[in-house]
N, C-alpha and C positions, 0 to 999 in steps of 0.2 A: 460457455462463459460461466466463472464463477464469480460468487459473488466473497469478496473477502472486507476486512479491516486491514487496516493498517495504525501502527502503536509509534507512536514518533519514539525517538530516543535523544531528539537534542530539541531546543529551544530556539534555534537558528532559522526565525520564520523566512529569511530570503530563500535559505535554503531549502526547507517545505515548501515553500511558492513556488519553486523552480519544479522541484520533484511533481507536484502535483500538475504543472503545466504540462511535464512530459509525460504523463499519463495521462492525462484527461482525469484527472480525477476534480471532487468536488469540491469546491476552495473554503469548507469549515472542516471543525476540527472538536468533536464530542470534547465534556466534559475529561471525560479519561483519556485524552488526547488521543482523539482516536478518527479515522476518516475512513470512510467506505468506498470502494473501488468493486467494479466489474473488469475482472481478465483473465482471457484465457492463460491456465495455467500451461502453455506452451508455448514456444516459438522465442523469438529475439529481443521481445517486452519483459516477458516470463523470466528471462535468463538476467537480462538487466536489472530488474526489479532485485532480484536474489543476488543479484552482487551487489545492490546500493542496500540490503540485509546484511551483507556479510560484512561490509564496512561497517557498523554498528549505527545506519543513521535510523532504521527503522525496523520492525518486526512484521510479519504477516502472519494475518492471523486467519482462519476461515470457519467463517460465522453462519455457512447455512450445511452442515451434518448432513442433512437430508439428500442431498445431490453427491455426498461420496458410495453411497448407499446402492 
């Protein structure tokens, strides 16, 4: 499991509530519009997550270096 961010790109909170229910992620959202999520980066979550990336609703970002290592 890694531990990542996540960088919104739209302001469409139904649609961040929605994204974040289907992840389990955790319902705030930092200053730099920003939320933390643990996921494994593989399998059919992984693959989803990087297509709601490629639609431009959001970025991923991975915030702990130390576990690529």
């Amino acid at each position: 499991m890694a531990r990542m961010a996540i960088s919104w790109h739209t302001r469409n909170m139904a649609a961040i509530r929605k994204i974040q229910e289907r992840f389990g992620m955790q319902k705030k959202i930092s200053i730099n519009c920003r939320t933390p999520i643990d996921i494994e980066p593989r399998g059919d979550e992984w693959i989803l997550l990087k297509q709601i990336e490629r639609d431009g609703w959001l970025s991923i970002e991975n915030i702990e270096m130390k576990d690529l290592m």
